[in-house]
C-alpha positions as CSV (number, residue, x, y, z in Angstrom):
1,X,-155.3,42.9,-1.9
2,X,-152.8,43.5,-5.1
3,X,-153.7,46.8,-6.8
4,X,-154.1,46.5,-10.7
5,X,-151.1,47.3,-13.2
6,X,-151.4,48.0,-16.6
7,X,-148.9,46.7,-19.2
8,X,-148.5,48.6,-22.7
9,X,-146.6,46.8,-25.3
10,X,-145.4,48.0,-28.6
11,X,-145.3,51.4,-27.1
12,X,-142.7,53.8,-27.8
13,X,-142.8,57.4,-26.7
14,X,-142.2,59.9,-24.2
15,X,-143.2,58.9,-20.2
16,X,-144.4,61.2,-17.8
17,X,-145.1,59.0,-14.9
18,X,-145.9,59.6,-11.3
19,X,-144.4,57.6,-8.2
20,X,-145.7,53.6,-7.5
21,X,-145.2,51.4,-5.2
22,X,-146.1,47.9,-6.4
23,X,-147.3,45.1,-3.8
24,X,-144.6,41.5,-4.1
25,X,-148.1,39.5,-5.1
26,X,-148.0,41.6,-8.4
27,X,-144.7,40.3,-9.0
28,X,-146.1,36.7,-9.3
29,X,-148.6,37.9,-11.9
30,X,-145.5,39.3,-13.9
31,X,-143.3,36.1,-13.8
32,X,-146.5,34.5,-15.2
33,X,-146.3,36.8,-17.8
34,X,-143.0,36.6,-18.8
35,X,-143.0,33.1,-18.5
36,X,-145.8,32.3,-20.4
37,X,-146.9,35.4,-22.1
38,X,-149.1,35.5,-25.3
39,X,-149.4,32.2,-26.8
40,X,-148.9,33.8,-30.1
41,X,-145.7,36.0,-29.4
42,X,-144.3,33.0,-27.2
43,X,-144.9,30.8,-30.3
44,X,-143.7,33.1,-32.5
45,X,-140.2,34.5,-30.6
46,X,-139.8,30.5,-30.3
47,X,-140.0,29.7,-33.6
48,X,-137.8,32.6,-34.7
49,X,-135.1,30.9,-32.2
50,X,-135.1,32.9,-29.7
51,X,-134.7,31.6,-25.8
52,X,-135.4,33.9,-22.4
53,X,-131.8,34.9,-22.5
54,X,-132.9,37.1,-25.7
55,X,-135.7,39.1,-23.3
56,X,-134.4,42.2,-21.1
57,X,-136.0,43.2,-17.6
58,X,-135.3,46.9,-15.9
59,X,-135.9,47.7,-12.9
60,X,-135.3,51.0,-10.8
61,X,-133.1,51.0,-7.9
62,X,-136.3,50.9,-5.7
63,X,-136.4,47.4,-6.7
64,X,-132.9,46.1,-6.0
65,X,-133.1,44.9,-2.6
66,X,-129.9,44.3,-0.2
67,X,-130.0,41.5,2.2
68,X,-126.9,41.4,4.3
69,X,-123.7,41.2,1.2
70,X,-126.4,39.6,-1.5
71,X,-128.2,42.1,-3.6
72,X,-131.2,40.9,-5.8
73,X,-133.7,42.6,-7.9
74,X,-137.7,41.9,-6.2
75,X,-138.5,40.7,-10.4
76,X,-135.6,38.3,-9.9
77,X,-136.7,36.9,-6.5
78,X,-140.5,36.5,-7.1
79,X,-138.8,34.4,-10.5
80,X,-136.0,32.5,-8.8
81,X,-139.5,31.7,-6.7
82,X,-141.6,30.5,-9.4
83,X,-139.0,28.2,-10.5
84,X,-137.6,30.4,-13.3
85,X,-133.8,31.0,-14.0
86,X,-132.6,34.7,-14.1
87,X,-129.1,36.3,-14.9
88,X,-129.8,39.1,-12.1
89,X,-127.1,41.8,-13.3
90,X,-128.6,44.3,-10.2
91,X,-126.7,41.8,-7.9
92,X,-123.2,43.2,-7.5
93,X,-121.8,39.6,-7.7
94,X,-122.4,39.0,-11.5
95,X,-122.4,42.3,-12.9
96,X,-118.9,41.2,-14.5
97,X,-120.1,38.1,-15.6
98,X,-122.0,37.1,-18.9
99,X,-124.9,35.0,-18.9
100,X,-124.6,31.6,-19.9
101,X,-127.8,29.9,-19.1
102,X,-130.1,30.4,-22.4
103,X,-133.2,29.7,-20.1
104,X,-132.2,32.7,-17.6
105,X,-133.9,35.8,-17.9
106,X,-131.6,38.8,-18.0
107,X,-132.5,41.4,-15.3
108,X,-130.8,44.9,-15.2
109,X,-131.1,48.1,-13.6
110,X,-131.9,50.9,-16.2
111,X,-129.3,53.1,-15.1
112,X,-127.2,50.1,-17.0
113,X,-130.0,48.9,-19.9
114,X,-127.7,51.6,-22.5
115,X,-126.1,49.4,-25.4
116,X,-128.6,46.4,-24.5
117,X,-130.9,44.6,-26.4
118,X,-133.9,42.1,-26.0
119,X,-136.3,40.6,-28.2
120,X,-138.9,41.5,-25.7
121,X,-138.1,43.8,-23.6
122,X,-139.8,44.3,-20.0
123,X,-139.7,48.2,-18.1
124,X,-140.6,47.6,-14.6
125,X,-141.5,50.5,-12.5
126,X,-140.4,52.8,-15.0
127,X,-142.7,55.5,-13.3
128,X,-140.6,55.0,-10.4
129,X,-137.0,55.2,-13.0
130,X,-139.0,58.4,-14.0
131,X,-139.3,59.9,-10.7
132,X,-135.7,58.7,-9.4
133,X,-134.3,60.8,-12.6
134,X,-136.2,63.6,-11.3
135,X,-135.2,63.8,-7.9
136,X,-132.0,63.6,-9.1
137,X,-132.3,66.3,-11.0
138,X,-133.5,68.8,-8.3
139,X,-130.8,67.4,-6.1
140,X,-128.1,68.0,-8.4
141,X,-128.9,70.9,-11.4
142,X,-127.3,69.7,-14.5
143,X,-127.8,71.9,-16.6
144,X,-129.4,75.8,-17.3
145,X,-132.2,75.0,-19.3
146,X,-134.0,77.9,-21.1
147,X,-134.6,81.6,-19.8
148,X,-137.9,80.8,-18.4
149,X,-137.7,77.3,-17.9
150,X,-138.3,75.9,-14.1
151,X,-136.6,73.8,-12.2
152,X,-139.2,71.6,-12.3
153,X,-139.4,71.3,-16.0
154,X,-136.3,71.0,-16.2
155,X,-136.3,68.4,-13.8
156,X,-139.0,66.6,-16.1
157,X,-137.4,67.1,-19.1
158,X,-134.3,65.5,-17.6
159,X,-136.2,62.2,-16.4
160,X,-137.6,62.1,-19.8
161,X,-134.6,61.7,-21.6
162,X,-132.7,59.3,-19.2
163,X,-136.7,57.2,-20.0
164,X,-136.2,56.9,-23.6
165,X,-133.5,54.7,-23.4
166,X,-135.4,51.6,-21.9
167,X,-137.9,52.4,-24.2
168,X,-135.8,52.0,-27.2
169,X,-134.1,48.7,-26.6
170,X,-136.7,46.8,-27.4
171,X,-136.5,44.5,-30.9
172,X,-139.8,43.4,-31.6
173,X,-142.1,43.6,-28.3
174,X,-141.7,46.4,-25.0
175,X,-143.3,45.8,-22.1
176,X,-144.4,49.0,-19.9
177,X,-145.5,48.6,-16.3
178,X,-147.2,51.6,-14.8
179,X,-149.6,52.8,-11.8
180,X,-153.3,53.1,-12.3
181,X,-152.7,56.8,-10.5
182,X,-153.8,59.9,-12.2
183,X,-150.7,61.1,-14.3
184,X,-149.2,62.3,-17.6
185,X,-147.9,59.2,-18.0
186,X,-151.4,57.4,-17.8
187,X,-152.4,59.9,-20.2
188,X,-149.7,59.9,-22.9
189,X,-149.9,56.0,-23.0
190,X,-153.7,55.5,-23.1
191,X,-153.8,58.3,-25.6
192,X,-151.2,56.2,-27.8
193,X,-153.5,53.2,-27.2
194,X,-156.5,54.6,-28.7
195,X,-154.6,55.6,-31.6
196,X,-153.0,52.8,-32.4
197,X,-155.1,49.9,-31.0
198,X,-153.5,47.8,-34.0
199,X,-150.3,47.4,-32.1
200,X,-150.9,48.2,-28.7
201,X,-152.4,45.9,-25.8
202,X,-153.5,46.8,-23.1
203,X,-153.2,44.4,-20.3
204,X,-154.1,44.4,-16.4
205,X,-152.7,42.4,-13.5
């Protein structure tokens, strides 16, 4: 059975997500997404020009698989799958290499998404980003943080900041895949969504 994920677009704010773990099938329902989308944004990124090399994909580490030397993203596989090109820039074999193929989707880990654009711009697992971020901090203390702050917070705080850089390099559409589990982050986003139902969709796979 493939548990449910919601997709936000046109959301920009603060996550607070808890961990996910997000069955391959679901994968197949993204691709189908991406590939095919909205008729009406598809129509109207097309018309403006743009190709799939214009979108962006993230994904956490927890999503780069390694197979022996080959390294691929599980977006990039479930894609490459479905018959869909992808410039997969997780893979350690074409991170130096630009992307050529105006058809190929460009995938990249958000630890590298800084200075990147897309017209669309898709944020896999970023509950999982969030949490990797976190754990991080705890591992590693980076910083003091206020008098009465906890480590926790601080933690938070930390994971925070390192998420509002996916969620800003979006041009005209972002794409936010969460967990259905009870969490800030659920919260935050479905609390945007019923303010601002003029821009936001709500979509679940």
């Amino acid at each position: 059975m493939v548990s449910k994920q919601p997709f936000v677009r046109h959301v920009r704010g603060q996550n607070l997500p808890r961990p996910l773990t997000i069955p391959l099938q679901t994968f197949t329902g993204m691709a189908t997404e991406y590939s095919s989308g909205r008729p009406h944004k598809t129509l109207e990124a097309a018309a403006l020009g743009n190709y799939p090399v214009d979108l962006l994909a993230c994904v956490p580490p927890q999503l780069v698989k390694h197979d022996a030397d080959e390294a691929c993203s599980v977006p990039g596989r479930k894609l490459i799958q479905s018959g869909k090109a992808v410039w997969d820039a997780s893979a350690v074999d074409v991170r130096s290499h630009f992307p050529t193929d105006r058809d190929a989707l460009r995938i990249v880990q958000y630890d590298s998404c800084r200075d990147r654009e897309g017209w669309t711009e898709i944020n896999y697992a970023l509950d999982q980003f969030w949490t990797y971020k976190y754990e991080q901090w705890l591992a590693s203390p980076q910083e003091l943080g206020g008098l009465f702050d906890t480590s926790e917070e601080r933690a938070a705080a930390f994971a925070s900041r390192w998420g509002m850089i996916p969620l800003t390099r979006a041009m005209d559409t972002l794409v936010i895949n969460i967990s259905t589990q009870p969490g800030a982050v659920l919260d935050a986003l479905k609390s945007v969504r019923d303010g601002r139902e003029d821009f936001v969709d709500w979509v679940v796979l």
